[in-house]
C-alpha positions in Angstrom: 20.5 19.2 -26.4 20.2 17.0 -29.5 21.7 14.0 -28.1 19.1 13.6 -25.3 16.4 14.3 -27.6 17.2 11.6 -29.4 18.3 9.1 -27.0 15.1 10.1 -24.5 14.6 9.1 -20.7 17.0 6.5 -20.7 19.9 8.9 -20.7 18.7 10.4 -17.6 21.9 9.4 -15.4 24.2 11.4 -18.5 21.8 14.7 -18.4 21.9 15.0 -14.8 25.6 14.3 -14.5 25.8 17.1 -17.2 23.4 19.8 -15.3 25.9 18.4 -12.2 29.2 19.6 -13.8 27.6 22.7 -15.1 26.4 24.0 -11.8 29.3 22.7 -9.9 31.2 24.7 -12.6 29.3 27.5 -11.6 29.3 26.9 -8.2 33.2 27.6 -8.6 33.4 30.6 -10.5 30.7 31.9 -8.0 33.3 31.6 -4.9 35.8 33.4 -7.2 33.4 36.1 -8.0 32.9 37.0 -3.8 36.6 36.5 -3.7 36.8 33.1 -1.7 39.1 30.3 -1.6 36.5 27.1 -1.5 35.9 24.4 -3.1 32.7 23.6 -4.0 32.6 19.8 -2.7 33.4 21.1 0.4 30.4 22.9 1.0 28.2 20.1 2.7 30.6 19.3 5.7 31.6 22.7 5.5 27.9 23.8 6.3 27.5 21.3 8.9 30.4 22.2 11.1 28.8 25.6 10.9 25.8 24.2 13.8 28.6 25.0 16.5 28.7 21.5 17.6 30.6 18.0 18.8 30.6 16.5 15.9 32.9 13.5 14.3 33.7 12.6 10.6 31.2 9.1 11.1 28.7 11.4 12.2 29.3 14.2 9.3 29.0 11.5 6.8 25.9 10.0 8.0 24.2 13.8 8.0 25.0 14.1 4.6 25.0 11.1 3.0 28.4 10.4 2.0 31.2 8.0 2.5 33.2 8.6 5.4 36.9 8.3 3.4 35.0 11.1 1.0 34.4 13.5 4.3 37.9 12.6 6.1 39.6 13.8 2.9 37.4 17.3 2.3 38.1 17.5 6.0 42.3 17.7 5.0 41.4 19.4 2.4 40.5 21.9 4.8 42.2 21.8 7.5 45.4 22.7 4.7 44.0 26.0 4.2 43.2 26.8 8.3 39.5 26.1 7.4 39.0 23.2 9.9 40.8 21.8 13.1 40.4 18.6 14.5 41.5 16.6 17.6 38.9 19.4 19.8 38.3 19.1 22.8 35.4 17.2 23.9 33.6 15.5 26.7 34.3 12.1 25.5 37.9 11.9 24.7 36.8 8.1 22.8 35.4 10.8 19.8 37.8 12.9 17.3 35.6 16.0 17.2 36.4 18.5 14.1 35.0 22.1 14.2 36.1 25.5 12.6 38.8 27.4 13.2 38.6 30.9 13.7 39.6 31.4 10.2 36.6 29.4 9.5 34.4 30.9 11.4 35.0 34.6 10.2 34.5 32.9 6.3 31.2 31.4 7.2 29.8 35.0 8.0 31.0 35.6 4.5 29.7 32.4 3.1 26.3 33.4 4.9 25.4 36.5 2.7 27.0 34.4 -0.7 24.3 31.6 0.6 21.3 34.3 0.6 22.9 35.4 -3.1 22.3 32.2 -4.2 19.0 31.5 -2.9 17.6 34.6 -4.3 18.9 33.5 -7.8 17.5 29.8 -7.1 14.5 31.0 -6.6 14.6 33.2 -9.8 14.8 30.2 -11.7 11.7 28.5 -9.9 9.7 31.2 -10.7 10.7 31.5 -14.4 10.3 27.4 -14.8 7.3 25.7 -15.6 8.4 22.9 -13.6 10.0 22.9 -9.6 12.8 21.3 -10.1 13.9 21.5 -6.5 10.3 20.1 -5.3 10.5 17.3 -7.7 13.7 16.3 -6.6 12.7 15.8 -3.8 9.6 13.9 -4.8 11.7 11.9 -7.1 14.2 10.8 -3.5 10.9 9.6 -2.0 9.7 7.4 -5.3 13.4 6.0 -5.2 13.7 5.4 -1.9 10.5 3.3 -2.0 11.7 1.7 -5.5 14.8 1.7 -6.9 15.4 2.6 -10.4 17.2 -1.3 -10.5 13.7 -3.1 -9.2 11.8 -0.7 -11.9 13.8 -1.5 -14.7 14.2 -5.1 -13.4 10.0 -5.3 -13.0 9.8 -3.7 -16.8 12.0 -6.7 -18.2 10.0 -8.9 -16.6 6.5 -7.5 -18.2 8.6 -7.4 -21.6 10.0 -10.7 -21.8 6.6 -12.1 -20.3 4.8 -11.1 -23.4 7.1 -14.1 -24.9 5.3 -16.7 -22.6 2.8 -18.4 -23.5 0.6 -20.5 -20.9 -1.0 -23.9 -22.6 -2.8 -27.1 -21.8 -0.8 -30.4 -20.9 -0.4 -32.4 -24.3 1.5 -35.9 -24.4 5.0 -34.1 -25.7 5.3 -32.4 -22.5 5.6 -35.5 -20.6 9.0 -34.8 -19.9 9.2 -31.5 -19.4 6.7 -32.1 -16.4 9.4 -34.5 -15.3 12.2 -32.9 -15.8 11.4 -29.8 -14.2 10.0 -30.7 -11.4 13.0 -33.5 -10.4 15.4 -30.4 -11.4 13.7 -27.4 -8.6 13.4 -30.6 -5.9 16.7 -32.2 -6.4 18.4 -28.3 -5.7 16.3 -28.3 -2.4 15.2 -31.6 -1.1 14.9 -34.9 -1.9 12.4 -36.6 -4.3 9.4 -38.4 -2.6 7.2 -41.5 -3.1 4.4 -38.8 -3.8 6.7 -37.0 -6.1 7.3 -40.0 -8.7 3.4 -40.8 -8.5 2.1 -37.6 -10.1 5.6 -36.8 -12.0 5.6 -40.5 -13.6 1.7 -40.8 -14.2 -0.1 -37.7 -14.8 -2.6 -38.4 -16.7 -3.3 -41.3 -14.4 -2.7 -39.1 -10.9 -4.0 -35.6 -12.1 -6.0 -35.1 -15.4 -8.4 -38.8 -15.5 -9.2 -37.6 -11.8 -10.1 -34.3 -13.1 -7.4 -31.8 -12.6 -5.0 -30.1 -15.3 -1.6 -29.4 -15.9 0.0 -26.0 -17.5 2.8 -25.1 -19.5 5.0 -22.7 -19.6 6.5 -21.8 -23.3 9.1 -19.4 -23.6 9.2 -18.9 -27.4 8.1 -22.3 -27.7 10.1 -23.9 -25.6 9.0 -25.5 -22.4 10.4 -23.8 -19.2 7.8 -24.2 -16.9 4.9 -26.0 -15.5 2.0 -26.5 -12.9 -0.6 -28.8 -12.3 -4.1 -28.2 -10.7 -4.7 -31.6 -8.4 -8.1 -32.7 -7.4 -8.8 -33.1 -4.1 -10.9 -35.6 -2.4 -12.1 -35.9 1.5 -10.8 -32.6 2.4 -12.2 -29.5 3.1 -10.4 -28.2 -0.5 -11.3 -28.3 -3.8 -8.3 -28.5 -5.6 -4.6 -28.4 -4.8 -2.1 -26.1 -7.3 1.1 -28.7 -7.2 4.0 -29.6 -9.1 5.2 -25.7 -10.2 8.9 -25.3 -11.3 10.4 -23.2 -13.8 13.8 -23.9 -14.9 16.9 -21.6 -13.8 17.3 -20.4 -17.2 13.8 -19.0 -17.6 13.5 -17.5 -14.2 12.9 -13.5 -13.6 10.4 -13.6 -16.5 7.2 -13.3 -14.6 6.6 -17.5 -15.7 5.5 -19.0 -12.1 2.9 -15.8 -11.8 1.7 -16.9 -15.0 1.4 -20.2 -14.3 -0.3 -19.4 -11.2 -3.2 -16.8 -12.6 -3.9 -20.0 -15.3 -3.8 -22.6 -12.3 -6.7 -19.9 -10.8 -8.3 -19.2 -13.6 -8.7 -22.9 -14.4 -9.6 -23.7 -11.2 -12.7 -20.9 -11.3 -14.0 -22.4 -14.8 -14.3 -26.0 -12.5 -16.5 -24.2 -9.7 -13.9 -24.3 -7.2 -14.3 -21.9 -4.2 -10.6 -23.0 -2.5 -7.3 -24.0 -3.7 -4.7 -25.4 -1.6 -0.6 -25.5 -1.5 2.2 -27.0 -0.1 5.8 -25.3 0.2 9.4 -25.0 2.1 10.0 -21.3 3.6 13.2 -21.1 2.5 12.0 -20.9 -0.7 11.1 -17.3 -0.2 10.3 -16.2 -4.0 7.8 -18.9 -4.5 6.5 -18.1 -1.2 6.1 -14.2 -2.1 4.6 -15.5 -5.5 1.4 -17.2 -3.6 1.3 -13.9 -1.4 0.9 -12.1 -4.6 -1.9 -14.7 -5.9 -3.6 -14.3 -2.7 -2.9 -16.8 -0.8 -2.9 -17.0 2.7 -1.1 -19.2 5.4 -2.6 -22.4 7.2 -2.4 -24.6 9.8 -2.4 -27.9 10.9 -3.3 -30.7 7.6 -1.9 -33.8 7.3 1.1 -34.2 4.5 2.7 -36.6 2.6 5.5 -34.5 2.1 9.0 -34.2 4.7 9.9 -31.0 3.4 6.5 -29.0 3.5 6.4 -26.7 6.8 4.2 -24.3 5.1 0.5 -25.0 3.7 -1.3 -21.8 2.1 -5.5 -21.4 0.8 -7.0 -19.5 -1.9 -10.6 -18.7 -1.4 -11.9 -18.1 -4.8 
């Protein structure tokens, strides 16, 4: 169809809603054709209550993957036309077990030779394809299942708009962006420190004349995040990567992984071999974010910070 040519993979929910209503069209017209009074939506529960077994509407649902208002109304549906009974006997009275009525039964034997009908023509169109539609369905379930199409389109904004970021060295003029930033992401959490004002009100003093560094985030042009790189003395670390915060507006553009690959980077040009961090667990994205760099959890250093119950290494 012209249309999807045009408009391409993004239409893929429209083009499978229309190859939906065309075979559920189909589907219809097939039932007429052998003569049968069915619906096609019906088929699923219809097929299941064909197992000759207890079964409930909760249970029906779950097997197929639908709602459970969706089955209890097919099941009306047919129990109107003498298709389907319910309130069966059972061996837990607790349960409202639905089955087939005998009606039902003798259409399934009907519905049974339709079903081999169909395969044979489904399999017709496999063979004259190029492409298995049925097996990449299925393949396609898996790939979802493990990533939804929201977290793919969410991850491919996030690789878009990050091409709009640009990482650069400290200068005066971000004085107080470094500030600002950083009193914002604490202030929403915790409370600001003594240790916080000494680095946040005298970097150059507390971080770059003692040999570390200090990134920005611009998102065009504008600064909307930062980090700094803090050297380290009398530990068993090189340097520490400190002070990261990326303002609310700015956030789900990839900025703080950014930030982070510089503060690495940077710290490899120095002829470091570990980097160290400080953080809160309940701030799970940042704590996913120095999974993703590679760092890994550690035990036991003294901090000037109340609200650090997490400390993390990098070995370079």
């Amino acid at each position: 169809m012209e249309f999807f040519d045009k408009v391409g993979k993004v239409a893929l929910g429209s083009r499978l809603r229309l190859m939906t209503a065309i075979i559920t069209d189909d589907a219809a017209k097939i039932y007429e054709s052998y003569g049968m009074t069915f619906m096609p939506k019906w088929f699923p529960v219809f097929y299941t209550l064909m197992d000759e077994r207890e079964i409930t509407i909760t249970e029906i649902a779950n097997e197929i993957g639908h709602s459970q208002p969706s089955v209890s109304k097919i099941v009306q549906e047919m129990i109107a036309v003498g298709l389907v009974e319910e309130s069966l006997k059972s061996n837990d009275k607790r349960r409202n077990i639905v089955g087939l009525t005998k009606q039902g039964w003798e259409f399934s034997k009907e519905l049974k030779l339709q079903l081999q009908d169909v395969e044979a023509a489904v399999d017709s169109l496999i063979t004259e394809s190029k492409h298995n539609l049925w097996a990449a369905l299925e393949e396609w379930e898996f790939l979802l299942e493990q990533k939804s199409l929201l977290k793919r389109v969410t991850e491919a904004k996030k690789k878009r708009e990050s091409h709009d970021v640009q990482i650069v060295a400290f200068e005066p003029q971000y004085l107080d962006a470094f500030k600002s930033l950083n009193v914002e992401w604490i202030s929403t959490y915790f409370e600001m420190e003594e240790a916080d004002y000494k680095a946040l009100d005298n970097p150059e003093e507390y971080i770059l004349n003692k040999g570390g560094k200090i990134f920005v985030a611009l998102y065009r042009n504008e600064p909307v995040g930062v980090c700094a790189l803090i050297k380290m003395k009398d530990s068993n670390y090189d340097f520490e990567m400190a002070k990261m915060a990326v303002s609310p507006k700015a956030q789900g553009k990839n900025i703080g992984f950014l930030l982070g690959q510089a503060i690495v980077k940077s710290a490899k040009e120095l002829g470091a071999s570990t980097i160290y961090l400080e953080s809160n667990t309940i701030l799970k994205p940042a704590i996913n974010l120095y999974y993703k760099l590679g760092f890994h959890r550690v035990y036991g250093l003294a901090t000037p910070y109340k609200r650090c119950n997490i400390q993390m290494e990098l070995k370079i």
